[in-house]
C-alpha positions as CSV (number, residue, x, y, z in Angstrom):
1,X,-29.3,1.5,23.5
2,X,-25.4,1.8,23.9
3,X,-24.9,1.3,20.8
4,X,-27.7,4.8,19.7
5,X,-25.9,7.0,22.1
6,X,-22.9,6.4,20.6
7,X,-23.5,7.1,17.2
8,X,-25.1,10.6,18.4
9,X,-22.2,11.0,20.2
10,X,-20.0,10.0,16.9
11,X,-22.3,12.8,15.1
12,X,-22.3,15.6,17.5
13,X,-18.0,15.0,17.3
14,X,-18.5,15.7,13.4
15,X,-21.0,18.3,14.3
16,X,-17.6,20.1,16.6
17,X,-15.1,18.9,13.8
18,X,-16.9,20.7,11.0
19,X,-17.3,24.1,13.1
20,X,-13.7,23.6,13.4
21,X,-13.1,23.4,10.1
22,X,-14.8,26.6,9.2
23,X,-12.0,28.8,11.2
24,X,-9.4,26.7,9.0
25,X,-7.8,30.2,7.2
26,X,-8.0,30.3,4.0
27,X,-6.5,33.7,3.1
28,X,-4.0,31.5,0.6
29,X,-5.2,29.0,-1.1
30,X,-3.6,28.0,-3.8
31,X,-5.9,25.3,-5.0
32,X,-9.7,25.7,-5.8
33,X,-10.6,23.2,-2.8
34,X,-9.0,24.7,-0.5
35,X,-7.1,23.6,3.2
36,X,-10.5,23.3,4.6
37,X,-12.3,21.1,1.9
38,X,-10.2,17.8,2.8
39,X,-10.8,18.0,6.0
40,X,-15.3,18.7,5.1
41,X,-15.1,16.1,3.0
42,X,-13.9,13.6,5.4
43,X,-16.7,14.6,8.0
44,X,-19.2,14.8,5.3
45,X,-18.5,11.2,4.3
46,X,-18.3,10.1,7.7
47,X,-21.7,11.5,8.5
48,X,-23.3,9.8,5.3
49,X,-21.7,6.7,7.1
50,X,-23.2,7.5,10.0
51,X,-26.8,7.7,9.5
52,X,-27.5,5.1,7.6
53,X,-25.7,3.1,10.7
54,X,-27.6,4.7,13.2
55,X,-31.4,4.1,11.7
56,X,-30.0,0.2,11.2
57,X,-29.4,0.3,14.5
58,X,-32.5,2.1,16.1
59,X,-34.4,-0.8,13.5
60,X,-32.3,-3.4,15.2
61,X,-32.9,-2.2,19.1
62,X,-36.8,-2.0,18.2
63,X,-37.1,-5.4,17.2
64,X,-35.1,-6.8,19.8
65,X,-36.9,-4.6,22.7
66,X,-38.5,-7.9,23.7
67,X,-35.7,-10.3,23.3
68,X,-33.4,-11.9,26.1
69,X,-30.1,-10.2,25.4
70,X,-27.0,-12.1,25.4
71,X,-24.1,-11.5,27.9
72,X,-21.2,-9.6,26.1
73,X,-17.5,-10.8,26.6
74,X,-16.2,-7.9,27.2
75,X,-13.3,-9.2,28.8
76,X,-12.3,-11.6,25.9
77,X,-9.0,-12.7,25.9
78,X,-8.3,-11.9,22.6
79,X,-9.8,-8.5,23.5
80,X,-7.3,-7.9,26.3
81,X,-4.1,-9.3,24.2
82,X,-5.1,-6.6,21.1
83,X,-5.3,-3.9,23.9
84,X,-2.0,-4.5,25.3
85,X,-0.6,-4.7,21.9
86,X,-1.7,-1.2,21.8
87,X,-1.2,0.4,24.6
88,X,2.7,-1.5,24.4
89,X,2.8,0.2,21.2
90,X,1.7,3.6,22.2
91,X,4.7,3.5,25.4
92,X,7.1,2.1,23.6
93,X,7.2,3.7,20.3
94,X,9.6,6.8,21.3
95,X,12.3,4.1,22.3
96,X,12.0,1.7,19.5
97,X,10.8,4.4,16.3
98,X,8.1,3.9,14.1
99,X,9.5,1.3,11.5
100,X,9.9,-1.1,14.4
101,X,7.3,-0.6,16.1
102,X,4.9,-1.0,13.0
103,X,6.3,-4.6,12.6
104,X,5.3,-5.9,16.5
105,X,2.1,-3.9,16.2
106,X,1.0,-5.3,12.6
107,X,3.1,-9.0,13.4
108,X,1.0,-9.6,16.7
109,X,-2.3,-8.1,15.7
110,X,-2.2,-11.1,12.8
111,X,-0.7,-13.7,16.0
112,X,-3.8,-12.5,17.8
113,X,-6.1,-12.7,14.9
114,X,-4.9,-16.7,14.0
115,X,-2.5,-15.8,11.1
116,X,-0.6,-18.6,11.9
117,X,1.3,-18.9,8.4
118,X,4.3,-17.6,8.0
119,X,5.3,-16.8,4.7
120,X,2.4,-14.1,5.0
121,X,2.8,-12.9,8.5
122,X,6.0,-12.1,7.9
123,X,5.6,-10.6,4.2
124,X,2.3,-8.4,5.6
125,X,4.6,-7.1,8.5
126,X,7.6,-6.0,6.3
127,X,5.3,-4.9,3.6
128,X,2.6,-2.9,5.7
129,X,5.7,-1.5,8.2
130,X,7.7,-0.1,5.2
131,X,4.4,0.7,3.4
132,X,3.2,3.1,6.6
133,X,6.6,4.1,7.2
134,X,6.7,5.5,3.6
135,X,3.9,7.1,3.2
136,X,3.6,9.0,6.6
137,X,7.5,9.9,6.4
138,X,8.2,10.4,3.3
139,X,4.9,11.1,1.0
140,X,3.1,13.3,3.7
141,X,6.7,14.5,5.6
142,X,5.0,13.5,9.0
143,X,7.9,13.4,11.6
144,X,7.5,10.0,13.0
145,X,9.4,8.9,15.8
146,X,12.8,7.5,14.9
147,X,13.6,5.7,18.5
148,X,17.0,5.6,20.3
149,X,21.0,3.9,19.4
150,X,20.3,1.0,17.1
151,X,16.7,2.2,15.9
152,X,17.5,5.1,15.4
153,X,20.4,4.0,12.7
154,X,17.6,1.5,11.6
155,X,15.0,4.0,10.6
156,X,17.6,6.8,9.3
157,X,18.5,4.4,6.7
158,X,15.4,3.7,6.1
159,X,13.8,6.8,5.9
């Protein structure tokens, strides 16, 4: 049942997100699609994802109405570690920048997730840091946090 109410929930968010995106201005557009027709296609996607998700799971819950249910392991330890890789990420990012914090994030998500070799742990973690790195700072010009003394030379030089 948890599992219905969220993907209501997940389609009344879309529901808000597309009102939003109707008071996007669009007084100067200078393309045919438009600043608002990105951000309508992504919702419109996300709510043909969404639907066909939702009746698979309202299918699923009917048939198993009957069923013993199986306790859930919320409190996995491989649960807990990706969480506090994330929240670790999320408080330390201002101090260390972007670029390195990218490679702990991406290097011990793979730890966690039994990468164990290290030829490709380490080629994923260079490749997807710089990749991400790139494309938000360079390609799209998001300002990404650049980090203090020694990251802060780092990721200058970088990007």
């Amino acid at each position: 049942m948890g599992e219905i109410i969220f993907h209501i929930f997940l389609l009344v968010i879309m529901g808000v997100f597309y009102k939003g995106s109707l008071d996007i201005n669009t007084a100067r557009m200078t393309d045919p699609i438009g600043p608002a027709g990105f951000p309508r296609a992504i919702i419109f996607v996300a709510v043909l994802l969404i639907i066909p998700s939702l009746i698979k799971t309202i299918k699923k819950y009917r048939e198993s109405k009957g069923e013993k249910k199986e306790k859930i392991k919320e409190l996995d330890p491989g649960f807990l570690a990706l969480l506090a890789v994330i929240v670790l990420f999320v408080l330390s990012i201002g101090y260390v920048g972007f670029w390195f914090g990218a490679l702990v994030i991406i290097s011990s998500v793979m730890w966690i997730l039994n990468e164990r070799k290290p030829v490709r742990l380490i080629a994923t973690t260079v490749i997807g840091a710089l990749g991400f790195t790139f494309v938000f700072g360079k390609i799209l010009s998001i300002p990404l946090p650049r980090g203090y003394g020694f990251f802060e030379m780092v990721s200058y030089f970088i990007y």
